[in-house]
The first five atom37 places (N, CA, C, CB, O) and aatype in JSON, in Angstrom:
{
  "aatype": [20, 20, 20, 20, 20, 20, 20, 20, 20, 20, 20, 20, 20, 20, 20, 20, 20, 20, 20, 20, 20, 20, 20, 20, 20, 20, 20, 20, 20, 20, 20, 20, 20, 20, 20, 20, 20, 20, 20, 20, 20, 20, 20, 20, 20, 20, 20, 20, 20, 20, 20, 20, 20, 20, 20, 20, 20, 20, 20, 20, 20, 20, 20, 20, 20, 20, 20, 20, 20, 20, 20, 20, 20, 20, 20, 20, 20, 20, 20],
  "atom_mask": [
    [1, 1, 1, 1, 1],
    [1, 1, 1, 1, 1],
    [1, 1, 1, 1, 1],
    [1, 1, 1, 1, 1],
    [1, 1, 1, 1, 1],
    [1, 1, 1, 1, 1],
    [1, 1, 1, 1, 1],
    [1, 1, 1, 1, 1],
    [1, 1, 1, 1, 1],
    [1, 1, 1, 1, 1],
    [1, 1, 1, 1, 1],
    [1, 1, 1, 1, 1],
    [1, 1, 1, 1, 1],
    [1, 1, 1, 1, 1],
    [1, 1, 1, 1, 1],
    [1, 1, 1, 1, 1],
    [1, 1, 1, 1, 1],
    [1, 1, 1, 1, 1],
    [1, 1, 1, 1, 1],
    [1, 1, 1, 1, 1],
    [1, 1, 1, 1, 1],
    [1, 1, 1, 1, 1],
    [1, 1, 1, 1, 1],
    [1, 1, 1, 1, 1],
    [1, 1, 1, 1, 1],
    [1, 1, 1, 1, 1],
    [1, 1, 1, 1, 1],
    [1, 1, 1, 1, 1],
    [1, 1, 1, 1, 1],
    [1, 1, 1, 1, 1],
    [1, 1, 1, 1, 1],
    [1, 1, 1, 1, 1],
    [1, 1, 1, 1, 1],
    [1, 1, 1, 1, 1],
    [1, 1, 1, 1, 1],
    [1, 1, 1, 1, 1],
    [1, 1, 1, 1, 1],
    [1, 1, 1, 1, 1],
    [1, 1, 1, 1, 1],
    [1, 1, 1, 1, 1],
    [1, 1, 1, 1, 1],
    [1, 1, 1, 1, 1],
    [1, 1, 1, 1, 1],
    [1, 1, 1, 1, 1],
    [1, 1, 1, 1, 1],
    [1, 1, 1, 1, 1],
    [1, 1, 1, 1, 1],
    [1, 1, 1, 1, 1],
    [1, 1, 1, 1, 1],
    [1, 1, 1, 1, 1],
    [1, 1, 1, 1, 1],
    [1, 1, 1, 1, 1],
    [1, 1, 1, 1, 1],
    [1, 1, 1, 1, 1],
    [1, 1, 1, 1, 1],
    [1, 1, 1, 1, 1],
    [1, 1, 1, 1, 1],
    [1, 1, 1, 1, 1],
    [1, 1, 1, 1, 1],
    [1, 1, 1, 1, 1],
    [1, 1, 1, 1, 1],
    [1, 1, 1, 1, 1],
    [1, 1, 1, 1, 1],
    [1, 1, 1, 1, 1],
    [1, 1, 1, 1, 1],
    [1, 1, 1, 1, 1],
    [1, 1, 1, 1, 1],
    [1, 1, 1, 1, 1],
    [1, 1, 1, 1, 1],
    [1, 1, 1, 1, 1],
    [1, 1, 1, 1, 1],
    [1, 1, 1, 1, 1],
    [1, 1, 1, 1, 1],
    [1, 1, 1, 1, 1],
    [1, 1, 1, 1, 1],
    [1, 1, 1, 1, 1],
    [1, 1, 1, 1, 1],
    [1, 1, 1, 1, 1],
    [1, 1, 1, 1, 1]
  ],
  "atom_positions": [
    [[0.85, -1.19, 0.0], [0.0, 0.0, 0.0], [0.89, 1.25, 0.0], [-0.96, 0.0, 1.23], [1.88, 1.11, 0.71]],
    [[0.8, 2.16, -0.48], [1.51, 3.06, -1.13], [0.76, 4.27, -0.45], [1.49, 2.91, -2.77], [-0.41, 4.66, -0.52]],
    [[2.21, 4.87, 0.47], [1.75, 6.13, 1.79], [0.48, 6.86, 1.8], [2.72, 7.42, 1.81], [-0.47, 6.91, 2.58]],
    [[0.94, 7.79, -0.13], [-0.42, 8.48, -0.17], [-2.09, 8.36, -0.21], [-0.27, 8.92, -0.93], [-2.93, 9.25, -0.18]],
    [[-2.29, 6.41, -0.3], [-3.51, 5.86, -0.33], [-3.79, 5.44, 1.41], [-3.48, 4.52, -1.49], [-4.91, 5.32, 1.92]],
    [[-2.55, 5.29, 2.07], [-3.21, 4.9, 3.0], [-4.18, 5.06, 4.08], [-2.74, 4.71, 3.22], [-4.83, 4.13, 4.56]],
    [[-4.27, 6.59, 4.54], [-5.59, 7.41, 5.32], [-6.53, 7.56, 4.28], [-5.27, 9.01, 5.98], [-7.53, 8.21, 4.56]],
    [[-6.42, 7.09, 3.11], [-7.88, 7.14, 1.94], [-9.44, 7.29, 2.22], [-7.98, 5.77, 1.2], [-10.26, 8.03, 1.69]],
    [[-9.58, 6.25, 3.36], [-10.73, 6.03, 3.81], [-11.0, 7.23, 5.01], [-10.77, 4.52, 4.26], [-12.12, 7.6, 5.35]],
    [[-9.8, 7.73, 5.52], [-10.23, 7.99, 6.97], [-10.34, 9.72, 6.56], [-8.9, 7.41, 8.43], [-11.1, 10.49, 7.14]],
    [[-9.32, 10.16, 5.34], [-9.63, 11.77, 4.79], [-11.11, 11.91, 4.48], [-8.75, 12.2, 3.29], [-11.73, 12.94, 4.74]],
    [[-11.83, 10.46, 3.71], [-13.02, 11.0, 3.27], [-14.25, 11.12, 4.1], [-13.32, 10.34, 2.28], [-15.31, 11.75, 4.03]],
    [[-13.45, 9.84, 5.3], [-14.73, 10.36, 6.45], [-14.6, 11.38, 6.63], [-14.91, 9.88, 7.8], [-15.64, 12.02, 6.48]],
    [[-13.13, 12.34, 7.11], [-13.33, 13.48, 8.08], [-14.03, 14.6, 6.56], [-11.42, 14.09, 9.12], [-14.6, 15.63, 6.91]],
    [[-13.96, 14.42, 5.5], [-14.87, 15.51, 4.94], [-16.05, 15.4, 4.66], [-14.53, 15.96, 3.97], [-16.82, 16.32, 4.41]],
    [[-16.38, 13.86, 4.67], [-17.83, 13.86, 4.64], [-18.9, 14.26, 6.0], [-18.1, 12.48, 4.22], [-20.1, 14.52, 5.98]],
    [[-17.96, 14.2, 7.17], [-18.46, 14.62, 8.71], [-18.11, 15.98, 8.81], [-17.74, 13.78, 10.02], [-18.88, 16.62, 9.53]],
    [[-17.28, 16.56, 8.37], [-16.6, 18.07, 8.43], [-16.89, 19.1, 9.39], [-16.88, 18.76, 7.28], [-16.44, 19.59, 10.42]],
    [[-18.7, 19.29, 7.89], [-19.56, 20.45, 8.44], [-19.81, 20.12, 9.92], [-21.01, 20.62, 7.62], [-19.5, 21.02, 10.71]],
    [[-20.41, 18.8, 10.52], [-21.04, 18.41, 11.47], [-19.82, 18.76, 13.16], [-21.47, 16.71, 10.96], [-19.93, 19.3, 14.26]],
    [[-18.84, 18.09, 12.41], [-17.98, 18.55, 13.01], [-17.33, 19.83, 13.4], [-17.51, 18.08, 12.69], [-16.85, 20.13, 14.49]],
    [[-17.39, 20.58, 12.22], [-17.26, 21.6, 12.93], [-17.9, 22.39, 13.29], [-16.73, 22.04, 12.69], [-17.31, 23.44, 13.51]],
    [[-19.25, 22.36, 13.54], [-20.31, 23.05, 14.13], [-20.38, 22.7, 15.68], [-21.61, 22.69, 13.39], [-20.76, 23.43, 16.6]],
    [[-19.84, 21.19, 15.72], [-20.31, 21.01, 17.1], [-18.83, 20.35, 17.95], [-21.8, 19.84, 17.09], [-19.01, 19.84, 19.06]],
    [[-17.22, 20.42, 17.28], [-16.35, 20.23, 18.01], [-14.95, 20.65, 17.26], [-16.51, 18.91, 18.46], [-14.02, 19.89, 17.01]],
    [[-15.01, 22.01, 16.98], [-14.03, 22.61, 16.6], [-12.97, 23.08, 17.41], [-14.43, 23.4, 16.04], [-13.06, 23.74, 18.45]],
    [[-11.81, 22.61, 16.72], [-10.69, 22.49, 18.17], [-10.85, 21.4, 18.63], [-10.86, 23.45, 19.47], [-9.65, 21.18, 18.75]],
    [[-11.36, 20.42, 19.02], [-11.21, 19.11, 19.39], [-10.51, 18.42, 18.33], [-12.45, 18.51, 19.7], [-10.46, 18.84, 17.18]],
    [[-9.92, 17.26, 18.77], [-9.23, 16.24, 17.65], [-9.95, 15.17, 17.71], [-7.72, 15.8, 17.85], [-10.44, 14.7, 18.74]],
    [[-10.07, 14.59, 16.25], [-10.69, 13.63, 16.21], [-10.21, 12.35, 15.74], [-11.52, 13.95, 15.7], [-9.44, 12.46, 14.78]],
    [[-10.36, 11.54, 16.0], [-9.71, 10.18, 15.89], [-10.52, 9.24, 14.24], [-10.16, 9.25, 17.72], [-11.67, 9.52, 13.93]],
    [[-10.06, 8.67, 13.78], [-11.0, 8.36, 12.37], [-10.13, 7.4, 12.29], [-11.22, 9.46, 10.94], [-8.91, 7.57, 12.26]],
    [[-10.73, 6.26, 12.24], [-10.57, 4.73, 11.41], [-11.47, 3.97, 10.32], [-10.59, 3.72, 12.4], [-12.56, 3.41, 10.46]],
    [[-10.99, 4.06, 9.65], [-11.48, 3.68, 8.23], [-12.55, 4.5, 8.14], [-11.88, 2.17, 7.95], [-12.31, 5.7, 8.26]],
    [[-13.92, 4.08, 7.92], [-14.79, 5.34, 7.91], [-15.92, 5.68, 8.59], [-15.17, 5.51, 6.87], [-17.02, 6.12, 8.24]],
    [[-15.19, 5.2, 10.2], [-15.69, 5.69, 11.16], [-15.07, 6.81, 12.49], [-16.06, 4.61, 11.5], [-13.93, 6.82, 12.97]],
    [[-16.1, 7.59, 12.8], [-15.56, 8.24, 14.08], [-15.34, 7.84, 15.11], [-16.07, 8.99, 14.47], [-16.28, 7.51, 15.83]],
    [[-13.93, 7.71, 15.57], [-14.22, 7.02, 16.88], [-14.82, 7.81, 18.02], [-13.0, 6.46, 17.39], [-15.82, 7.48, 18.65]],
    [[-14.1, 8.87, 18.21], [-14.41, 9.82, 19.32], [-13.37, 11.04, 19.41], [-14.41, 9.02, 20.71], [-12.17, 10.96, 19.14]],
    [[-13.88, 11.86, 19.71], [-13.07, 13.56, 20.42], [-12.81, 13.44, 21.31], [-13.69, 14.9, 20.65], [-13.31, 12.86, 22.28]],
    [[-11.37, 14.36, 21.01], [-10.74, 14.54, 22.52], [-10.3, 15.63, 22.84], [-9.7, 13.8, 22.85], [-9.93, 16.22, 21.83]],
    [[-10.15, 16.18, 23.69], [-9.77, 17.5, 23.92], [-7.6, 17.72, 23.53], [-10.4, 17.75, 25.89], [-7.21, 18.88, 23.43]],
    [[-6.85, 16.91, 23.43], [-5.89, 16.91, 23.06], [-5.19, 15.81, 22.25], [-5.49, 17.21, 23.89], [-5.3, 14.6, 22.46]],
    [[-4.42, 16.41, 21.27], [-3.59, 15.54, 20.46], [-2.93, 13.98, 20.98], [-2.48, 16.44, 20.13], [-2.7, 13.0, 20.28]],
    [[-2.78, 14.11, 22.1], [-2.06, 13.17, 22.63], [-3.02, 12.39, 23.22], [-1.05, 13.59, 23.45], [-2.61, 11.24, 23.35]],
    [[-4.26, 12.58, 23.68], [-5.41, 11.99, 24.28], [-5.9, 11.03, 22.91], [-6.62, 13.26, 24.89], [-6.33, 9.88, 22.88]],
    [[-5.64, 12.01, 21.78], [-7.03, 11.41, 20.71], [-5.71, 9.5, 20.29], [-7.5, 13.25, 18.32], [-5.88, 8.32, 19.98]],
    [[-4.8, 10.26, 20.53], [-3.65, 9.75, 19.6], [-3.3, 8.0, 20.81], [-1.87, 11.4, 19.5], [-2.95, 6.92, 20.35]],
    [[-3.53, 8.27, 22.12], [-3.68, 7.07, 23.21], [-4.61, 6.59, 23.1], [-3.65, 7.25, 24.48], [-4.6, 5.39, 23.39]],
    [[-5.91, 7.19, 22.64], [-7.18, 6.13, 22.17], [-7.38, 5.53, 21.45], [-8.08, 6.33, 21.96], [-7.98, 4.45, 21.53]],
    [[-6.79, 6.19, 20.24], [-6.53, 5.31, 18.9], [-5.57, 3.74, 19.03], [-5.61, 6.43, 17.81], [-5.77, 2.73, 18.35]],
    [[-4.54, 3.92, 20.08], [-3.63, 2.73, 20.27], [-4.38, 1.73, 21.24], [-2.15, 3.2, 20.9], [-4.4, 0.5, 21.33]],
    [[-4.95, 2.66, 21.89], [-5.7, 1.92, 23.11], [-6.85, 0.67, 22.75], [-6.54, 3.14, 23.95], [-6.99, -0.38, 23.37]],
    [[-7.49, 1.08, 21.73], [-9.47, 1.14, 21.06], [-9.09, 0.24, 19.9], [-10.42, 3.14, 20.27], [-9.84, -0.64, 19.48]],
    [[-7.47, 0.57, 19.24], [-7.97, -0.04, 17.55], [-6.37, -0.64, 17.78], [-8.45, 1.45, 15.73], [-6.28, -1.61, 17.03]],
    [[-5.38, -0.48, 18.37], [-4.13, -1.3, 17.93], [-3.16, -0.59, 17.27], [-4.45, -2.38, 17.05], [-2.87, 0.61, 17.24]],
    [[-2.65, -1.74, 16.67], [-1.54, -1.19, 15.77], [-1.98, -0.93, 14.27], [-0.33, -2.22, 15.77], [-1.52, -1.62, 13.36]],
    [[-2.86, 0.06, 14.04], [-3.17, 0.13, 12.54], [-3.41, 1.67, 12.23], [-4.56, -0.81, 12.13], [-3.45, 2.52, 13.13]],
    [[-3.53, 1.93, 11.08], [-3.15, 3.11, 10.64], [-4.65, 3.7, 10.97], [-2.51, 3.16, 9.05], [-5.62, 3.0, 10.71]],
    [[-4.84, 5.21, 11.63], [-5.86, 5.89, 12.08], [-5.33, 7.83, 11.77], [-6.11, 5.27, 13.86], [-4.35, 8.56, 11.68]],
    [[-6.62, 7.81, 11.75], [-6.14, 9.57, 11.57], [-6.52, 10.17, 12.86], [-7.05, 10.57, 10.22], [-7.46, 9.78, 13.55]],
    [[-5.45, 11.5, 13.25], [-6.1, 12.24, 13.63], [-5.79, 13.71, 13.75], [-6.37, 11.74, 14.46], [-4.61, 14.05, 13.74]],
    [[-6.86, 14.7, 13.89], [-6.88, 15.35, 12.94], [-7.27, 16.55, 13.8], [-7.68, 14.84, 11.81], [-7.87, 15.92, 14.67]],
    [[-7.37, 18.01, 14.24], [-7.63, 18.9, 14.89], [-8.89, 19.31, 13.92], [-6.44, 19.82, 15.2], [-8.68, 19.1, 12.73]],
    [[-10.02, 19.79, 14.24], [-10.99, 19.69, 13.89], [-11.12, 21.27, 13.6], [-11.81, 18.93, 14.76], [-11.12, 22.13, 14.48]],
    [[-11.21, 21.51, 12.32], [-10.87, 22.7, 11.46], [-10.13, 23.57, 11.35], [-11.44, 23.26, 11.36], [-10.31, 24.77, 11.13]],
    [[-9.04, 22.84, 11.55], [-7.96, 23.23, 11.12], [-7.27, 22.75, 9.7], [-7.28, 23.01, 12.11], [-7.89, 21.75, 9.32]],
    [[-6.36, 23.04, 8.9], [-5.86, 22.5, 8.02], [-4.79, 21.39, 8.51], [-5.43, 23.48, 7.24], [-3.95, 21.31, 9.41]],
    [[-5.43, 20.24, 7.0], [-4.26, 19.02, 7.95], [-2.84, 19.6, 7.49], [-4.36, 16.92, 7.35], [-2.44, 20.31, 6.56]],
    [[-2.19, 18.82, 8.78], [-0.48, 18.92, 8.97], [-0.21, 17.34, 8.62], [0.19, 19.44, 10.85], [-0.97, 16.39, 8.71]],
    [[1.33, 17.42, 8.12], [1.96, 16.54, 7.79], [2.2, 15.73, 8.87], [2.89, 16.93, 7.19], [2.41, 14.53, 8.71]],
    [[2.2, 16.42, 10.28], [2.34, 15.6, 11.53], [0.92, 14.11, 11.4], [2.03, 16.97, 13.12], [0.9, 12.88, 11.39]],
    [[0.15, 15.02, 11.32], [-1.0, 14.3, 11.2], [-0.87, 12.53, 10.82], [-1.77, 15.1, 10.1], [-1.32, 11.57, 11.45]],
    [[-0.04, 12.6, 9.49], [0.43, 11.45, 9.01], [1.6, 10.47, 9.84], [0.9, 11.88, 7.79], [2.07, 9.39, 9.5]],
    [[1.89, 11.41, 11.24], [3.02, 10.54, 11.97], [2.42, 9.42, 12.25], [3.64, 11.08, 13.27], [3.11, 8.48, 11.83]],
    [[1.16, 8.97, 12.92], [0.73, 7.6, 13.54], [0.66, 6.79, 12.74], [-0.41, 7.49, 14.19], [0.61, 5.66, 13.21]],
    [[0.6, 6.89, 11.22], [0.62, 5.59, 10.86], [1.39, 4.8, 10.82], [0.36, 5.44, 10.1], [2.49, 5.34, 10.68]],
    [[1.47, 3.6, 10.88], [2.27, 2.52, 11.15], [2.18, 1.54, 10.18], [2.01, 1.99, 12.35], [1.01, 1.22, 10.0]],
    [[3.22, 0.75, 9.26], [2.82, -0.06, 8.3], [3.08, -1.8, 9.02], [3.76, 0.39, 6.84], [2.79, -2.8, 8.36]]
  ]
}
């Protein structure tokens, strides 16, 4: 699987949830596996221990909630 396909699923959740999201948790980070939400958290490092905690060792996004993504963003994945 080839880097730039791999959050594929989890970019199109966070734009198909976006609006919703950011109406009701902007500034929160959100955690996204495949093309579901897992849950908000109030910090990067919170969203980023749930994701390891909840789903393992597999590639998850997460993402500050309207903000523009950062390349950091892409650190958790893991192949």
């Amino acid at each position: 699987m080839e880097q730039e396909h791999c959050l594929e699923s989890e970019v199109a959740c966070y734009q198909r949830e976006k609006r919703a999201l950011e109406g009701a948790a902007r500034g929160k980070f959100v955690l996204i596996h495949g093309e579901r939400v897992v849950g908000l958290f109030d910090t990067r490092r919170q969203a980023i221990a749930a994701g390891y905690d909840q789903l393992g060792v597999v590639p998850f996004l997460v993402r500050c909630v309207g903000d523009e993504p950062r390349e950091l963003d892409l650190m958790h994945l893991l192949r």
